[in-house]
C-alpha positions as CSV (number, residue, x, y, z in Angstrom):
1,X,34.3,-17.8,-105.7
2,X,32.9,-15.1,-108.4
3,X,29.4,-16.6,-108.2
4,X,27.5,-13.4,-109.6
5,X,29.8,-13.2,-112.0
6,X,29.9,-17.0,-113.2
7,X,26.1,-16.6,-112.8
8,X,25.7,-14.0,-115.4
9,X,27.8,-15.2,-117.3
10,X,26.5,-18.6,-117.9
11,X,22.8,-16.9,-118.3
12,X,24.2,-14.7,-121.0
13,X,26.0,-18.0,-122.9
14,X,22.3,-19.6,-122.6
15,X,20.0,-16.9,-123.7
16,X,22.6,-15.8,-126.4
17,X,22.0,-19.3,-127.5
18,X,18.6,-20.2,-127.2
19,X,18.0,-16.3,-129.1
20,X,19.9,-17.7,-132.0
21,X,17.5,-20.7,-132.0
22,X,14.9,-18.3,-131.1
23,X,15.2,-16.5,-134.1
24,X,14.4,-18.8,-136.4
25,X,11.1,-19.6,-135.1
26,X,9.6,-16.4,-134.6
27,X,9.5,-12.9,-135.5
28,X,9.2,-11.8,-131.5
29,X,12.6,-11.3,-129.7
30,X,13.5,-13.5,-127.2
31,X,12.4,-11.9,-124.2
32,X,14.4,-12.8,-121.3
33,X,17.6,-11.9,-123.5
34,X,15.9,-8.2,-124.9
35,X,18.9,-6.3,-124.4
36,X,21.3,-8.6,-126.1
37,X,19.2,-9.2,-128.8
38,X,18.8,-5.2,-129.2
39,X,22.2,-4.6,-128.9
40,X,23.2,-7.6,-131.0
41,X,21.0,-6.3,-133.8
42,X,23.3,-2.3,-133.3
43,X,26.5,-5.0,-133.0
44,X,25.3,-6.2,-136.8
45,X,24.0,-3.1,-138.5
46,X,27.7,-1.1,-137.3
47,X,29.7,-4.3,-138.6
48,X,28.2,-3.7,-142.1
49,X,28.7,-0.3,-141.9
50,X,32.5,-0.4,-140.6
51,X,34.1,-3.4,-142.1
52,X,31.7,-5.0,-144.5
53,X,30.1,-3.3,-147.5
54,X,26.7,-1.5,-146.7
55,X,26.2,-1.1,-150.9
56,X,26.2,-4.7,-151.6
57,X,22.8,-6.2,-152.4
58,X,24.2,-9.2,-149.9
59,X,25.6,-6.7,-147.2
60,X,24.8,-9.7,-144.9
61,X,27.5,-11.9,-146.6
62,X,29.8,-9.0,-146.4
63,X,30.7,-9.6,-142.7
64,X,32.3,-12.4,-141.0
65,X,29.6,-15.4,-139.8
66,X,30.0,-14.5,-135.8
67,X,28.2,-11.2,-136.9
68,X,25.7,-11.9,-138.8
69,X,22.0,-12.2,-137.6
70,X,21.5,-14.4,-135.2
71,X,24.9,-15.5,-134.7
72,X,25.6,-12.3,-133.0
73,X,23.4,-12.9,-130.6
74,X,25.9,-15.3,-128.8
75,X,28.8,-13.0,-128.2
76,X,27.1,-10.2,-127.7
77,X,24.8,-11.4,-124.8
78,X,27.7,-13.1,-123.4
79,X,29.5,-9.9,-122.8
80,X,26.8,-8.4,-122.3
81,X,25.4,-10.3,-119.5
82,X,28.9,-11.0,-118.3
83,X,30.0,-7.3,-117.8
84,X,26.9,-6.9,-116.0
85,X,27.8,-9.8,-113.5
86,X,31.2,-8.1,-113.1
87,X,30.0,-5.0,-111.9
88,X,27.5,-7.1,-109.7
89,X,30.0,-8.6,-108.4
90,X,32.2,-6.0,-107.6
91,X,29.5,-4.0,-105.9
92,X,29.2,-7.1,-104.0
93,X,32.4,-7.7,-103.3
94,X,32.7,-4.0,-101.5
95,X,29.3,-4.1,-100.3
96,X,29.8,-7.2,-98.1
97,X,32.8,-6.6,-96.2
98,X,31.7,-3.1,-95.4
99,X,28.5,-4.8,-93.9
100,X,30.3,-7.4,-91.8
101,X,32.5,-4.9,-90.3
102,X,29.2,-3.2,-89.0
103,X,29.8,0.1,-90.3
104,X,26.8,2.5,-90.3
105,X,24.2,4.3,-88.4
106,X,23.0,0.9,-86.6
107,X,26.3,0.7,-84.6
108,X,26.7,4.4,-84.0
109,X,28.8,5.4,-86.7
110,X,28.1,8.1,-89.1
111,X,31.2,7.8,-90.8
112,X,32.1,12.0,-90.4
């Protein structure tokens, strides 16, 4: 099973959500979730710029709900958290084989 993966995963679902909540009651960032909230707030500022309309006195309201501040927060720490499981998991998944096999210096292999 893809437990690193299903791990980051489920912590990104959680903190995305619980920064949404978050934001409401205080002008800090959540901390445990500081890089999706960061990249969450770039996620909002290029979705007015691209697709909604950056001149409107409610550029906010220009742009679908899902990202709009907080509600971005959810998706985008998702991924976020989630792509960084996946490559977690794939370092793992090479990582662990190669170490069971006893390649290295400790069995007298150099691998040259």
């Amino acid at each position: 099973m893809k437990r690193v993966l299903v791990g980051f995963l489920v912590y990104g679902v959680v903190v995305g959500i619980v920064s949404v909540w978050w934001w409401h009651l205080s002008d800090v960032p959540f901390l445990p979730n500081i890089p999706g909230v960061l990249l969450g707030d770039a996620v909002y500022e290029a979705s007015i710029d691209i697709i909604g309309n950056p001149n409107s006195a409610q550029a906010h309201y220009t742009i679908p709900f899902f990202l709009r501040k907080p509600e971005v927060y959810l998706p985008v720490s998702a991924a976020l958290w989630g792509l960084i499981g996946a490559a977690c998991q794939i370092i793992l998944d090479n990582a662990v084989p190669r170490l069971r096999r006893g390649h290295g210096v400790a069995h007298g292999r150099t691998g040259i």
